[in-house]
VEXTIDO-213657 format. One record per residue (C-alpha): residue number from 1; residue in one letter; x, y, z. Coordinates in Angstrom, 3 decimals. Each point is the difference from the previous one (the first is absolute). Layout:
BEGIN
R   k r        X        Y        Z
R NUM A        X        Y        Z
...
% end
This chain:
BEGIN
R   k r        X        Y        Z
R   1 X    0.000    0.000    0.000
R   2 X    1.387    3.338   -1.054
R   3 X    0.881    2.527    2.926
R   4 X   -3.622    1.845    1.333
R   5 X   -0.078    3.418   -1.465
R   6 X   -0.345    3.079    2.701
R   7 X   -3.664    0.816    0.279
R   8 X   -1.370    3.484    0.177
R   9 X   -3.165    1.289    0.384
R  10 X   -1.024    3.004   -1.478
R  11 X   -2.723    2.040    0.767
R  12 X   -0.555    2.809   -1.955
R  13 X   -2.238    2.258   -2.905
R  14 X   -0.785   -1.030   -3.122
R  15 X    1.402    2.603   -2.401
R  16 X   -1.229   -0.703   -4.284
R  17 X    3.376    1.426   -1.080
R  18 X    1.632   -2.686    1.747
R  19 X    3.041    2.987    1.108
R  20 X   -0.900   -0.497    3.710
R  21 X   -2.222   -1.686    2.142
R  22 X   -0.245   -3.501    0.002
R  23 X    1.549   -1.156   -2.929
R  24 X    3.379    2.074    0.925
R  25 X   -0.144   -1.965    3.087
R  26 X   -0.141   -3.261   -2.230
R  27 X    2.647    1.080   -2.140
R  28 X    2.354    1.047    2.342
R  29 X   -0.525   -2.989    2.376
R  30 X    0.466   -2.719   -2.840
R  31 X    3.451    1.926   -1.165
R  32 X    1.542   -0.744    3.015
R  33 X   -0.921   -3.190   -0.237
R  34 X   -2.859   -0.382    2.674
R  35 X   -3.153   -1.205   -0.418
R  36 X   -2.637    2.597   -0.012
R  37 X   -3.910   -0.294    1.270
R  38 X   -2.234    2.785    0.347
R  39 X   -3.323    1.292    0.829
R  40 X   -1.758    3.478   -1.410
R  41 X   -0.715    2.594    2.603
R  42 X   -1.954    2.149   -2.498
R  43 X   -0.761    0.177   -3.976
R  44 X    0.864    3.022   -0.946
R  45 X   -0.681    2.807   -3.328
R  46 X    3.118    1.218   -0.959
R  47 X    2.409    0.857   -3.026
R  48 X    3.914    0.843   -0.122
R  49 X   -1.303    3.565    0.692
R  50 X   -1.652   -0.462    3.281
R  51 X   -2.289   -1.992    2.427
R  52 X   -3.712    0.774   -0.500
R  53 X   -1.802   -2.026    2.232
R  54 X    0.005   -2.177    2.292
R  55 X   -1.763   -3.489    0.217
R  56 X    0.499   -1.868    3.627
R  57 X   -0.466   -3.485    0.845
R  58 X   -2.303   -1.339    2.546
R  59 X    2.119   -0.383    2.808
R  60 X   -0.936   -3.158    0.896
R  61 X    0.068   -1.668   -2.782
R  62 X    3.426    1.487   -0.260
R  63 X    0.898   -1.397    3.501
R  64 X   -1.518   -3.468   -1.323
R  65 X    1.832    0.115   -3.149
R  66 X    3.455    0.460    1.751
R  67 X   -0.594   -2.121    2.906
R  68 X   -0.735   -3.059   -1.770
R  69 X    3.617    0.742   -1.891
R  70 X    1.556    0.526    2.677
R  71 X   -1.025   -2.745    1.916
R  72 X    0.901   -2.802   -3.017
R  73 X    3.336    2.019   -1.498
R  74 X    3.361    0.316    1.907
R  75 X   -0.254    3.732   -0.344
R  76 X    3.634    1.599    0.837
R  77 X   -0.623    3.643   -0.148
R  78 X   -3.320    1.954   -0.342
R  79 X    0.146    3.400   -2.087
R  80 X   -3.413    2.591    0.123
R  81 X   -0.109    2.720   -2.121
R  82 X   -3.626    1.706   -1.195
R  83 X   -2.345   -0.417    2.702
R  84 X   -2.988    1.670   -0.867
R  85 X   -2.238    0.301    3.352
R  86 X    0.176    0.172    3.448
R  87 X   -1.686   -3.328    0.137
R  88 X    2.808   -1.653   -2.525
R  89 X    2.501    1.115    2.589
R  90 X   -1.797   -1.424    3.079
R  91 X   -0.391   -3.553   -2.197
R  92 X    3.878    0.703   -0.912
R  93 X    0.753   -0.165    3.596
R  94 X   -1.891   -2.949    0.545
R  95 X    1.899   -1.978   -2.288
R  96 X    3.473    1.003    1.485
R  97 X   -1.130   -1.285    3.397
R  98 X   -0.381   -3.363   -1.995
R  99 X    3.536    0.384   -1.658
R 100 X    1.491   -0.043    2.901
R 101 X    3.824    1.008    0.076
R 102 X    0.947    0.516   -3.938
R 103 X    1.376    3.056   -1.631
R 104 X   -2.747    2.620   -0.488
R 105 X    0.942    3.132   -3.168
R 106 X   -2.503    2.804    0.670
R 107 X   -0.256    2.192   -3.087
R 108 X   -2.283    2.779    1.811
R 109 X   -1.201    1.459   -3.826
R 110 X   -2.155    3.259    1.048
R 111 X   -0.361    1.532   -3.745
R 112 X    0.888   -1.123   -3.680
R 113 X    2.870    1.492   -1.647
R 114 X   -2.432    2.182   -2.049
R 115 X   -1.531    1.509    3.108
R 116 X   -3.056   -1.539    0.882
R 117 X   -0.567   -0.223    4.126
R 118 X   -0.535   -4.589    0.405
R 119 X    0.146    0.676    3.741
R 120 X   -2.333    1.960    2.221
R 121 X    1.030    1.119    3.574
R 122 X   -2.672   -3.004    1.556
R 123 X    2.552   -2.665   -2.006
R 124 X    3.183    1.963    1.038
R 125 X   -1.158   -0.459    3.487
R 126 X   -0.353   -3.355   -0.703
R 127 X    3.310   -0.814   -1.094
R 128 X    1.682    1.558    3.107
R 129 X   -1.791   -1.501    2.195
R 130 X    0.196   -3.701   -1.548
R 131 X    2.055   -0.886   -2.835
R 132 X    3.150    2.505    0.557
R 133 X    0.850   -1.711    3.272
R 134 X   -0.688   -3.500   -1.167
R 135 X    2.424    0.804   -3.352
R 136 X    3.634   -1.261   -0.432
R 137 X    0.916    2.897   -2.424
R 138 X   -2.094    3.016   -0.551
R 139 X    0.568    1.541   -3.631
R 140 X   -1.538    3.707   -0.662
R 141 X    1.291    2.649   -2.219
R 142 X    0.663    2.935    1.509
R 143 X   -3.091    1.546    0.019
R 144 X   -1.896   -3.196    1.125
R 145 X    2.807    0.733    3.098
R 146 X   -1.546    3.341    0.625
R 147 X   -3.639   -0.969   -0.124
R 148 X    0.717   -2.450    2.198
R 149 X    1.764    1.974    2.463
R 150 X   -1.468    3.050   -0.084
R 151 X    3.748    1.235   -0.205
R 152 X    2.755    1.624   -2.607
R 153 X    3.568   -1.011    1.017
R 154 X    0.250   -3.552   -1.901
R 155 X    1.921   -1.058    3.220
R 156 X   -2.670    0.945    2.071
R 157 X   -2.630   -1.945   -2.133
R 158 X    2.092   -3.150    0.146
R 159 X    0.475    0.232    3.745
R 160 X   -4.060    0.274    0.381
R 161 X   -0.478   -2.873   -2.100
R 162 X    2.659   -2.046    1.772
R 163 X   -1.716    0.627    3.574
R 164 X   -2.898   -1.161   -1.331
R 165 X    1.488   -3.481    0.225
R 166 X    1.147   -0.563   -3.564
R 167 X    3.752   -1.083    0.278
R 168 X    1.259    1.368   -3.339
R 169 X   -1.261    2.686   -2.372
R 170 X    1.835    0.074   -3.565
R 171 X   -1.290    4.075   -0.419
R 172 X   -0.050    0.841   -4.148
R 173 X    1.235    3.022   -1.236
R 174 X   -1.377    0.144   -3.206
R 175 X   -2.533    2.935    0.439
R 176 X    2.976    2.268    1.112
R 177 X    1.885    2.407   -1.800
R 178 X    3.728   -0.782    0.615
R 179 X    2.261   -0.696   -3.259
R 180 X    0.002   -3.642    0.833
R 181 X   -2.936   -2.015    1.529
R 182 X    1.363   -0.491    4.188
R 183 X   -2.162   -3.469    1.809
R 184 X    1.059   -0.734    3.448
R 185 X   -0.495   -3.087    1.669
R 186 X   -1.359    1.283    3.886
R 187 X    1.053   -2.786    2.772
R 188 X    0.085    0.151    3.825
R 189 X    3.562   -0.739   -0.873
R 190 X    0.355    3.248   -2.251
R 191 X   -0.135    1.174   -3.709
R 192 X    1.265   -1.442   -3.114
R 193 X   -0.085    2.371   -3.129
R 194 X   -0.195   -0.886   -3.255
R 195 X    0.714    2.408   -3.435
R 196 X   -1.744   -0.765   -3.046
R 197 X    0.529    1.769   -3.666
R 198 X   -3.367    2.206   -0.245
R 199 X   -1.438   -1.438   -3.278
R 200 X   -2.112    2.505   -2.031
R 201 X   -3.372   -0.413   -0.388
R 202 X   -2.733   -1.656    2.827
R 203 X   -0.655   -3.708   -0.155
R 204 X   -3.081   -1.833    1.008
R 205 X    0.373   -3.342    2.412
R 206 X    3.202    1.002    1.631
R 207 X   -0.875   -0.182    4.071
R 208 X   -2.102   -2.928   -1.154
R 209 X    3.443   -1.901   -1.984
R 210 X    2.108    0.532    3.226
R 211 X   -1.945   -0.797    2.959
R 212 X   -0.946   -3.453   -1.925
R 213 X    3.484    0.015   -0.617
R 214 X    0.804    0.769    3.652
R 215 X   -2.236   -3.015    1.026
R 216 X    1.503   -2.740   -2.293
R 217 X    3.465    1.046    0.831
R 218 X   -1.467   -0.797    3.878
R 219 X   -1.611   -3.361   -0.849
R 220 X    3.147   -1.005   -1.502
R 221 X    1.523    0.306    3.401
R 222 X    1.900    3.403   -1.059
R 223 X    0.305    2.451    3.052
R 224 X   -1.571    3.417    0.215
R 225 X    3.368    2.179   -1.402
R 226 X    0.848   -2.871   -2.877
R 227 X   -3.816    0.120   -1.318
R 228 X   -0.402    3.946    0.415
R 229 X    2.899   -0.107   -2.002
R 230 X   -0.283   -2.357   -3.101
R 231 X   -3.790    0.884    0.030
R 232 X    1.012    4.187   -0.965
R 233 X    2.491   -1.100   -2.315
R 234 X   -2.676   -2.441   -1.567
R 235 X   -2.262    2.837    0.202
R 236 X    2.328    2.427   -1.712
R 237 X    1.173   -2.588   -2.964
R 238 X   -3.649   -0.543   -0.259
R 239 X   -1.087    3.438   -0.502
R 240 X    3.126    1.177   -1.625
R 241 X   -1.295   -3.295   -2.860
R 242 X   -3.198    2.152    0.354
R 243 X   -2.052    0.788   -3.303
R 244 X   -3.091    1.908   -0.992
R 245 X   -3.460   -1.627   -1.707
R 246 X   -2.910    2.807    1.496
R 247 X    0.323    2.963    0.302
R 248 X    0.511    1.087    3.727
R 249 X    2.995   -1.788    1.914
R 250 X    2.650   -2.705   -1.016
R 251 X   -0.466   -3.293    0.740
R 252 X    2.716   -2.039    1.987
R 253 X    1.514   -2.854   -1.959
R 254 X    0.650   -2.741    2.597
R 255 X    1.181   -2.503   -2.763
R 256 X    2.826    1.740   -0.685
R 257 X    2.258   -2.558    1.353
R 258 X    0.490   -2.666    2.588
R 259 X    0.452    1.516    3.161
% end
């Protein structure tokens, strides 16, 4: 019998383009050669240009969906991205209870890249108080930092969101306007900073490619500063690969080679 694949489960939005969401999560997972499952938080109406609406699940028939996979896979690492409703994140903290102990990526996505709000202050709330604390790796942009927080100082976000309970926050710098694009990996430990070529242009699907990336690099067995790290350069090869087929932002090409 061949050697059992790492299993991650991935629960996340459905996005048509197939540049983020759910199927970046499959992509991503499967190039670094994990096996990927996943269950759909919310349908969703969107283009390359932006998100337009919003289509939740039924949170229990999420939390069915995911238990049942959970309970019959060896999952190794969970990553959530699009969550959709309060009640999604109350049945996404029911099923981490279940998982027990395994690597948890929190991608906390607040608004698409084109600007549309996909997070009330209700769900916000929400995530604080449940699925921040119970996450292995938190993974905002900067300005999903400040609406978090409440704060400005980057630093002083990524302290916040460490008290909170979450042991590591990998803190994008995309949204910023420094020559090169600055992430930071926050750790009780410290801070490890990482310089990336600014590309030109704004691509759709990147938080989504690296906090699936993130969470395969875990279930592989990879710890927190070796995955943070081959996960942005992934990220960046991925993007950098990028091309254009609408007409609003790039799309990430995560086939560009084997990790």
């Amino acid at each position: 019998m061949k050697p059992q694949l790492p299993v991650v489960l991935c629960l996340s939005g459905h996005d048509p383009t197939g540049g983020a969401g759910i199927q970046a999560d499959i992509e991503t997972v499967s190039r670094f050669g994990c096996y990927p499952c996943s269950v759909v938080t919310a349908l969703t109406v969107q283009d390359t240009h932006n998100v337009r609406k919003i289509l939740p699940q039924r949170s229990g028939e999420l939390l069915e969906q995911a238990r049942t996979v959970l309970l019959d896979l060896p999952v190794d690492a969970v990553k959530i991205g699009l969550l959709g409703s309060v009640d999604i994140v109350y049945a996404v903290d029911e099923l981490l209870k279940i998982a027990g102990g395994i690597p948890v990526v929190l991608d906390p996505i607040l608004a698409a890249g084109g600007g549309t709000n996909l997070a009330n202050e209700a769900l916000i709330e929400a995530l604080i108080e449940t699925l921040i604390p119970r996450a292995t790796v938190l993974t905002p942009n900067s300005p999903e930092a400040r609406k978090l927080t409440g704060m400005e100082d980057l630093d002083d976000c990524a302290r916040a969101l460490l008290a909170l309970g979450c042991p590591n926050v990998l803190l994008t710098g995309t949204h910023e306007g420094d020559d090169e694009v600055i992430n930071r990996l926050y750790r009780s430990s410290g801070k490890t900073t990482y310089r990336w070529p600014r590309l030109p242009g704004s691509y759709h699907g990147s938080g989504c490619t690296l906090a699936s990336a993130v969470a395969a690099l875990l279930a592989r067995g990879r710890d927190i500063e070796s995955a943070a790290s081959e996960a942005q350069d992934f990220t960046w090869q991925a993007l950098n690969n990028g091309f254009r087929l609408g007409g609003g932002q790039l799309l990430p090409n995560r086939r560009y080679s084997a990790p």
